[in-house]
N, C-alpha and C positions, 0 to 999 in steps of 0.2 A: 504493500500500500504506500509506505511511502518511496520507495524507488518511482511508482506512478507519478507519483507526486513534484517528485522532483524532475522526470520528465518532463510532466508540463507545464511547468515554472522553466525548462530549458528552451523548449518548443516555443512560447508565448516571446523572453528575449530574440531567440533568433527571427522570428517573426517581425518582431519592432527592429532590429538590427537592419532586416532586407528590404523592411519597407523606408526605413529613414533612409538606406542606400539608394533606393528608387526615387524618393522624394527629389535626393542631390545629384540626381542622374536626370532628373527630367529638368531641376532648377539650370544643369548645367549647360545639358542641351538647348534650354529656351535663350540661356543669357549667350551661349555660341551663337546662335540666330540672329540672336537683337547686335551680336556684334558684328556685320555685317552689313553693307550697303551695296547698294547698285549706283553704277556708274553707265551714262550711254555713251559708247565710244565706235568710233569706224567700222568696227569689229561687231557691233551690238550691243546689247547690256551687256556687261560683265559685274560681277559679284567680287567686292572687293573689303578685303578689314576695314571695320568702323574707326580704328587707329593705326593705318600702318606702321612697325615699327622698323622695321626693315627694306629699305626702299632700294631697288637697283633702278639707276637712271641711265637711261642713253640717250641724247641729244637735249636735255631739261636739267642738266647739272647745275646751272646759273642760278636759274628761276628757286630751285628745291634750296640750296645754299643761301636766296635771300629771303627765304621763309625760317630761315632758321633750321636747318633741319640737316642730318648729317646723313646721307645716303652710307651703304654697305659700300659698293661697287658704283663704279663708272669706265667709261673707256676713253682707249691713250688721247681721241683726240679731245674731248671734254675735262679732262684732264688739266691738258696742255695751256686751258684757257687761259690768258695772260691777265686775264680781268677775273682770278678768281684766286692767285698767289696767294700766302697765308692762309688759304680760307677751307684747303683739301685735306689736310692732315688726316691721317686713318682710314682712307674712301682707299679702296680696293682699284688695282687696274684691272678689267676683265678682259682691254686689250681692243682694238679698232676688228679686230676676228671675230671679237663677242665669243671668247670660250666659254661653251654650254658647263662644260667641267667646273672651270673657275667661278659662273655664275651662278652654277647648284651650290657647290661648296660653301657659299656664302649666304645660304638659306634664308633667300629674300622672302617678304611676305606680299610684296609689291613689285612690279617691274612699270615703270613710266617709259616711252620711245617716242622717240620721233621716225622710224625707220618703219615702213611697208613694207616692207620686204614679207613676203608669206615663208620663206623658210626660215627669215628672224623671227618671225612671229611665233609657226609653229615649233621653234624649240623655245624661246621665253615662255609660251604660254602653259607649258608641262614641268617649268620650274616654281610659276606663281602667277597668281592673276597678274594678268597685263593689260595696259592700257596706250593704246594707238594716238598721237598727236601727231600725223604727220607734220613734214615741216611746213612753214608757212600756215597753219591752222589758225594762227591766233594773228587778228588785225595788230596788236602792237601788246606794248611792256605790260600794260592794264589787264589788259585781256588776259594774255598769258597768263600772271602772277594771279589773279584771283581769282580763275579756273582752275590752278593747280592748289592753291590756297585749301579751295572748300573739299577737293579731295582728301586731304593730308589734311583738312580739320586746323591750318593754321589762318585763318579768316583774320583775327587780329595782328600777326605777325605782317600778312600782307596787305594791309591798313594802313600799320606803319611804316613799312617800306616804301609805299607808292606815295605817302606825305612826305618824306624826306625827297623821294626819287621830282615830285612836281616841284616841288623847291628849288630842285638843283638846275631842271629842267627851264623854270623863267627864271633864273637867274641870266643861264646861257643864252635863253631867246633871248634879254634885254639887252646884253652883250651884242650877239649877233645885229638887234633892230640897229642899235647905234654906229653900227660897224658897216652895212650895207646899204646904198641905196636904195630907193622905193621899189624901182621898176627892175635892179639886179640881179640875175640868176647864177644857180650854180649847178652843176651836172657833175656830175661821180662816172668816170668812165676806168671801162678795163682792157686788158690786154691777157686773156685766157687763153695760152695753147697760139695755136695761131689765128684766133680770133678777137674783133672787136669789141666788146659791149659797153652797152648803158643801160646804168641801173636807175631803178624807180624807188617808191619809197616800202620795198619789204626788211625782206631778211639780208638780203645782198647789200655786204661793203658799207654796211653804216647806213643806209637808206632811209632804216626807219627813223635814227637820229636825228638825221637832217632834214629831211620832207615833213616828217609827221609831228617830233617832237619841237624842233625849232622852225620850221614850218615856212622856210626861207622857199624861196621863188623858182620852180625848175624851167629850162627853157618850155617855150610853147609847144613844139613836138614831142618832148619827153610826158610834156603835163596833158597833151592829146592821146597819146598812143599808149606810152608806157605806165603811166601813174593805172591806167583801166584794162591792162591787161591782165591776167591771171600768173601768168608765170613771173612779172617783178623784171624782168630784163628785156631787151632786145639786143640781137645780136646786126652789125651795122659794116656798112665799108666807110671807107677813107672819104670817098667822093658825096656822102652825106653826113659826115664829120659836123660840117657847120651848122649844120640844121638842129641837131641835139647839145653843142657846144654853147656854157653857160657862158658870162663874164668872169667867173670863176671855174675852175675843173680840178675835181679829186682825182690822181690817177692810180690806179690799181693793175701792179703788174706781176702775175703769178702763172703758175705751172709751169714755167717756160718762156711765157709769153712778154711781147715787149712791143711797144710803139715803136715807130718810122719816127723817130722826134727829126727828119732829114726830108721827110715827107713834104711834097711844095703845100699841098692844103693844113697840115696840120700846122706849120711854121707861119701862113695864114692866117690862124685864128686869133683872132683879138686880144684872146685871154694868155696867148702865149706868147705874143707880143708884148704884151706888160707885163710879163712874168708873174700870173695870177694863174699859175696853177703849182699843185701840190703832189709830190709823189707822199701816196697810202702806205703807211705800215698792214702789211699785211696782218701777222698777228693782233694787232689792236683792233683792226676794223673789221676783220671777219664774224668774229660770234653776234650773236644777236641776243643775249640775252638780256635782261632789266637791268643788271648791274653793269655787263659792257655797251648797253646803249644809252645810260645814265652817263658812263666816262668819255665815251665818243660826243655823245651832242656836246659835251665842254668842251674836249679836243676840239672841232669841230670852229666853235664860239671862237677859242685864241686862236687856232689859224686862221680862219677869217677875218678876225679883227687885223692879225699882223698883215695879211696879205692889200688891205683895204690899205694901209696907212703906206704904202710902195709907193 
């Protein structure tokens, strides 16, 4: 009788035991759930942590860095960004290859891209939710930062950022107004490979800096054709050089590629006749992210101010 007894006085504990164990199995599953959000991205929805804490970034290293926020991994060329020194310490290289190896091991719970690529995709996407931004996605600094903000739940981080970033931003335009005349343009042109271009106001060469943030004047064919195209450049000969050539000209000379500065039309133009053009640091003026197109549109401001006063 009493062995019965103590039976089920055992039977009754394990009982409260499996069920408090169910209770904290179902509480933990429901709060899994609640930790999670949906994201729509080029891809679709995707389902991503309500706090990522582990973030692998490829082409969005700027943006995630002025949100405050310390990615695992990024690659060599985001990396490399000259506008983001002091600021990488402990960010993983996962290499311009994108080592699927290197990027598992680093057991992201987020992956952010700018890259389409479907076989980048389908191997990011079997390491951790991912999210597609190709490039050019985002009209400017604002956009970008407070899109990736509300992902990554740093909304106040990128508040303060984009007050300090408009600050810096008319400061430069005041600079610039007083530095240029009314009716003066300036055009940012390259020399890619063995071709010509000019760029508008995107991602390319500082663009956004100059057209959108300080908001300075492009020639009338660039502000016709290029400013309303989709791609942000056009690709151009020598023989309509003039037609896109500001008062001013950024010039951008990479992969190889290089002007005719011997050229009878290029020796022609106005602005290189009064030595009011500027050879581009590449490194500086390539990325496009909020905090290198924060330090471009100043660059930007003091070259033109000094080239004005020639």
């Amino acid at each position: 009788m009493e062995m019965k007894k103590t039976y089920w006085i055992c039977a009754v504990i394990l009982l409260m035991i499996l069920t408090a164990c169910g209770n904290k199995e179902q509480a933990k599953t429901a709060e899994s759930k609640q930790e999670t959000k949906t994201v729509e991205t080029v891809k679709g929805k995707i389902e991503i942590p309500a706090e990522p804490k582990r973030i692998l970034v490829d082409g969005y290293l700027g943006s995630v860095i002025a949100l405050d926020v310390q990615p695992v991994g990024s690659t060599t060329q985001d990396l490399k960004n000259v506008h983001l020194k002091g600021k990488i310490k402990g960010i993983e290289d996962i290499s311009d290859e994108r080592s699927a190896e290197k990027a598992l091991s680093l057991k992201p719970d987020l992956i952010i891209t700018a890259v389409q690529d479907e076989k980048v995709y389908d191997v990011y996407k079997k390491i951790a939710p991912t999210i597609v931004y190709p490039y050019g996605s985002f009209k400017d600094a604002h956009e970008e930062l407070t899109t990736l903000a509300k992902i990554l739940n740093k909304e106040e981080e990128g508040k303060a950022f984009l007050t300090a970033f408009d600050q810096r931003i008319e400061a430069a335009r005041k600079k610039v107004k007083s530095a240029l005349k009314e009716n003066e343009t300036v055009s940012i042109m390259g020399a890619f490979k063995n071709d010509v271009y000019v760029y508008g106001n995107g991602i390319y060469r500082g663009g956004q800096a100059l057209y959108q943030q300080l908001q300075v004047n492009p020639p009338k064919q660039v502000r016709d054709t290029i400013l309303k195209s989709k791609t942000g450049y056009e690709v151009i000969s020598y023989e309509t050089l003039p037609e896109y050539a500001g008062d001013y000209i950024f010039i951008d000379e990479s992969n190889g590629g290089t002007f005719d500065k011997n050229n009878s039309i290029w020796k022609s133009l106005e602005s290189v006749k009064k030595e009011q053009t500027y050879q581009m640091d590449t490194e500086f003026f390539w990325p496009y992210d909020p905090i290198a197109v924060a330090n471009q549109a100043e660059e930007f401001a003091d070259i033109l101010t000094e080239m004005s006063d020639r």
